[in-house]
Legacy VTK file of the C-alpha trace (Angstrom):
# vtk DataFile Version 3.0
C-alpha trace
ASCII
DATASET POLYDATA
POINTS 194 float
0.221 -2.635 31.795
-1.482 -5.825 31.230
-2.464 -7.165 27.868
-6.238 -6.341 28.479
-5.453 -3.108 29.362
-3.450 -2.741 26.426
-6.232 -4.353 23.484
-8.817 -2.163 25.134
-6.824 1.249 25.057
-5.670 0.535 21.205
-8.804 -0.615 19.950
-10.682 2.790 21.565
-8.816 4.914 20.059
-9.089 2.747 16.395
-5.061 1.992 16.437
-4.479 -1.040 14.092
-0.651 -0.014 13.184
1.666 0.969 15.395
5.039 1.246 16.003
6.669 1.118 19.748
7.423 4.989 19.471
3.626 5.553 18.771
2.783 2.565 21.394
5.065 4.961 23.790
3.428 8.041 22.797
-0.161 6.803 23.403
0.249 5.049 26.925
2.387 7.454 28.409
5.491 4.811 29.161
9.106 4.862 28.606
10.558 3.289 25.930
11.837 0.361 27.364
8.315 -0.576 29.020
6.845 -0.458 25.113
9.425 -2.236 23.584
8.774 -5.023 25.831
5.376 -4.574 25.811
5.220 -5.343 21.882
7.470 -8.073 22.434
5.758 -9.662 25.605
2.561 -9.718 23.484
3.969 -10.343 20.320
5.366 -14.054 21.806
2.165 -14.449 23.195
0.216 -14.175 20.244
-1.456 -11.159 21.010
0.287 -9.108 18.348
1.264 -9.536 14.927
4.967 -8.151 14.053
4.541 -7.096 10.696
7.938 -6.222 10.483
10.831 -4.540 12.331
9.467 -1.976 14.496
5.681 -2.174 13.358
2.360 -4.303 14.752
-0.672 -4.589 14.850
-3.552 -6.500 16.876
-3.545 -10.101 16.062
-7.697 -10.246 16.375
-8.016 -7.262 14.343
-5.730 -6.718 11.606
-5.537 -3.640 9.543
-6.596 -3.810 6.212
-3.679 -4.867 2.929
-3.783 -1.335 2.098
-2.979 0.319 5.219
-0.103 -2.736 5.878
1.144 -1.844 2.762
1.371 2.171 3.006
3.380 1.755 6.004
5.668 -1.466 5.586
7.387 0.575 3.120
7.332 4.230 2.683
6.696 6.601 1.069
4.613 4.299 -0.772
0.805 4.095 -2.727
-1.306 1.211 -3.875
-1.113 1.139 -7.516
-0.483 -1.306 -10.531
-2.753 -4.600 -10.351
-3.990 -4.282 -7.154
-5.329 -0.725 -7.822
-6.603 -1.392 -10.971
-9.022 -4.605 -9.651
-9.720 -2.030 -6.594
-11.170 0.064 -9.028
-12.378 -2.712 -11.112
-10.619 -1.752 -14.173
-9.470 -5.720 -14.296
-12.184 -8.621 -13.807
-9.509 -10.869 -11.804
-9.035 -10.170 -8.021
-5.476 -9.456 -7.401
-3.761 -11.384 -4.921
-0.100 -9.335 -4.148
-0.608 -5.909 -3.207
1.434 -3.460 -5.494
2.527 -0.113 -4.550
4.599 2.499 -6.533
7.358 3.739 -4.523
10.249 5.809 -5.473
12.718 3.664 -3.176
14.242 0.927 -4.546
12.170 -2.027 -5.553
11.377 -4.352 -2.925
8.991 -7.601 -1.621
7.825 -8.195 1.523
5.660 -11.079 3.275
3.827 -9.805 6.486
0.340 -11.486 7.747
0.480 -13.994 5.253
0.034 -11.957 2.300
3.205 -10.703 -0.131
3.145 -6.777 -1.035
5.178 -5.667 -3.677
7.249 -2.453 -4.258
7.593 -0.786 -7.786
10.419 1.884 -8.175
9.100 4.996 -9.954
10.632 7.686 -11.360
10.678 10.729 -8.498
8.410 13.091 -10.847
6.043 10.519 -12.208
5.658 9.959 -7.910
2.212 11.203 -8.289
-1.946 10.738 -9.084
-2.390 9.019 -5.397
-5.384 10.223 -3.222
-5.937 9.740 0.444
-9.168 7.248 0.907
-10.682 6.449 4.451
-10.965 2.649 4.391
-11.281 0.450 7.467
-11.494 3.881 9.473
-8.146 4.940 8.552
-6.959 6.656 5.418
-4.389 4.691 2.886
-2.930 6.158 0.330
-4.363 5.028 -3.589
-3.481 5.706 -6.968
-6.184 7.155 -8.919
-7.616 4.921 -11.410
-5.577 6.948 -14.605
-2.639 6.465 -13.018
-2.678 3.180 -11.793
-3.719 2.147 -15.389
-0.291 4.598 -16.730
1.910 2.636 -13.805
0.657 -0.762 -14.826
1.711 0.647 -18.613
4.614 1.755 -17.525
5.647 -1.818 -16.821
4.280 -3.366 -19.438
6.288 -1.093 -21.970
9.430 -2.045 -20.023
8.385 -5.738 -20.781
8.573 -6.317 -16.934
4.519 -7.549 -17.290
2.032 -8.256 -20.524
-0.398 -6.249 -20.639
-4.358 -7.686 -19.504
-6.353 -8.111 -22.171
-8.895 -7.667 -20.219
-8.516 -4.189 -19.041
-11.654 -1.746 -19.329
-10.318 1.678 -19.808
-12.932 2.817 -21.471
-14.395 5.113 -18.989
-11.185 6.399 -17.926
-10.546 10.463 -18.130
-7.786 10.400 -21.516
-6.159 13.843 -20.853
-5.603 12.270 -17.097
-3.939 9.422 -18.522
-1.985 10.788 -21.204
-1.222 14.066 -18.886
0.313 11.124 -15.979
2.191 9.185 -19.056
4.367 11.960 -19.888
5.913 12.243 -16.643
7.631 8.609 -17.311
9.296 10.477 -20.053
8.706 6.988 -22.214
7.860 7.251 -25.786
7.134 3.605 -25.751
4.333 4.583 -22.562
2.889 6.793 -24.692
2.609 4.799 -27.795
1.187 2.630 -25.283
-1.689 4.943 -24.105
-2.920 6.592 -27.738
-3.300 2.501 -28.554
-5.832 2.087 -25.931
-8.025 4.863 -27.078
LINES 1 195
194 0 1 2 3 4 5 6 7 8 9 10 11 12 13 14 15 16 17 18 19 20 21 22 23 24 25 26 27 28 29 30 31 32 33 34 35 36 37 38 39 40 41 42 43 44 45 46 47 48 49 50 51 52 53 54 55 56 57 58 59 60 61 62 63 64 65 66 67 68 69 70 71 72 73 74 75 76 77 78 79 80 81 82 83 84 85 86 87 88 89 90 91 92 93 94 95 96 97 98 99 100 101 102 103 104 105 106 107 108 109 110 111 112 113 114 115 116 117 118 119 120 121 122 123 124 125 126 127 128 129 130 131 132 133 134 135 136 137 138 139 140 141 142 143 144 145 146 147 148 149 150 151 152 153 154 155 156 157 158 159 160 161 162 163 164 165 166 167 168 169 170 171 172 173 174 175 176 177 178 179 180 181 182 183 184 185 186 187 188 189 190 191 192 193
């Protein structure tokens, strides 16, 4: 399969991630003929290699917050990044932040840096599917992307924004998502910002 061939197939059927398993799957070819096929292109410019075993078209890159749901799962945009999404912070935020209840972890792809936050398994909640970009990425709810940015800040890991507008924020969401950290300090936290 040529690379024309190849851009015009992925970009009917909307693919802007893909793995060579999936690249398999959709074209119909072994897996040696999409391995090399990723890499072929990939050289060539044609492809971006996010990372072992996952691309995406070089002309049309996926947006930061479907990279970062699938550079590291199970994962959800949260902390900073979530908060200026839903502009509960003024400042744009430049590193997307995920909550993740693998270990903590970085990773540069396409120029930009996403960051991994460990979570506790039970507080691994208070995402939501959103269709973005014509796909769907996983995103923290604006209570709990406010509670996982407190989180941190009552583990003196960040300081907290001073500029943070809560106000419109659903409390029993926010103080219901805080106890599942299991933090005194969290909540303390939370009842402050009231």
């Amino acid at each position: 399969m040529n690379w024309i061939n190849l851009e015009r197939t992925l970009k009917a059927r909307g693919v802007k991630l893909f793995s060579p398993l999936e690249l398999r799957r959709l074209l119909g070819v072994s897996p040696v003929a999409a391995t090399f096929l990723v890499h072929r292109y990939a050289r060539q410019g044609g492809l971006i290699k996010l990372r072992k075993g996952l691309y995406c078209l070089a002309d049309q890159p996926p947006s930061d917050l479907a990279m970062a749901n699938r550079l590291y799962a199970p994962s959800y945009v949260s902390f900073e990044y979530a908060l200026a999404y839903h502009r509960l912070i003024p400042e744009a935020a430049y590193t997307v932040t995920s909550a993740t209840p693998r270990p903590t972890y970085t990773i540069a792809a396409a120029g930009k840096r996403f960051e991994y936050h460990r979570i506790k398994r039970p507080a691994y909640t208070g995402y939501e599917p959103v269709t973005l970009d014509g796909g769907t990425v996983l995103l923290a709810t604006p209570e709990k992307a406010l509670v996982d940015y407190l989180y941190f800040v009552s583990l003196n890991k960040t300081i907290l924004n001073d500029r943070l507008r809560a106000g419109k924020l659903v409390r029993g969401k926010v103080a219901a998502y805080a106890t599942l950290f299991g933090r005194p300090s969290l909540l303390r936290l939370v009842h402050r910002l009231r």
